[in-house]
C-alpha positions in Angstrom: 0.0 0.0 0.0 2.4 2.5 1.0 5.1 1.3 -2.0 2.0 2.1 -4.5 1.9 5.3 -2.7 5.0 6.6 -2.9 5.4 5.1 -7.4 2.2 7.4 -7.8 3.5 10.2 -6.4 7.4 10.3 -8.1 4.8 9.4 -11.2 2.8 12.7 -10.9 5.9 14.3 -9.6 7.7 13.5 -12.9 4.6 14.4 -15.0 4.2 17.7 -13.7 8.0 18.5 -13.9 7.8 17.7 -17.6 4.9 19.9 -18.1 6.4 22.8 -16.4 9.3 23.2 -18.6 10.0 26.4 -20.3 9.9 27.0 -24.3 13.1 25.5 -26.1 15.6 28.9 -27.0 14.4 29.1 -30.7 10.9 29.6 -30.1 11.6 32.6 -27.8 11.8 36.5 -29.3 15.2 36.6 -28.9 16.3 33.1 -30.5 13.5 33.4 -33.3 15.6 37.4 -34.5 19.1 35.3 -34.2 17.2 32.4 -36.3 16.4 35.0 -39.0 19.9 36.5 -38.8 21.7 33.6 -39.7 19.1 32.0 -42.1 19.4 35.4 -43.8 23.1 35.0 -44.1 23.0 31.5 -45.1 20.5 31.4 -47.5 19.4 34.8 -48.2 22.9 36.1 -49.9 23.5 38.8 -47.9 26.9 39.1 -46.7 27.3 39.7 -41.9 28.6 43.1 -42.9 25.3 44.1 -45.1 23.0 42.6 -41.8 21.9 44.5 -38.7 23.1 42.3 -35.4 20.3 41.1 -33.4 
């Protein structure tokens, strides 16, 4: 009884940790401007020195 106990509650522990996580860096403000940056360099054809620095 008190084993069952105790596996529940690390389970909902562990579920609840994994919902509370924050948003991955690329989806933020900041990491979707430095996203654009560098896809603009890469594939856009504009040289760093033509670009604005995020």
């Amino acid at each position: 009884m008190m084993k069952k106990m105790i596996a529940m509650l690390v389970i909902i522990a562990m579920v609840i940790g994994a919902c509370a996580s924050s948003k991955p860096y690329y989806k933020t403000k900041k990491g979707k401007k430095k996203q654009k940056y560098y896809n603009d360099i890469q594939f856009g054809g504009k040289s760093a020195s033509e670009m604005k620095r995020p």
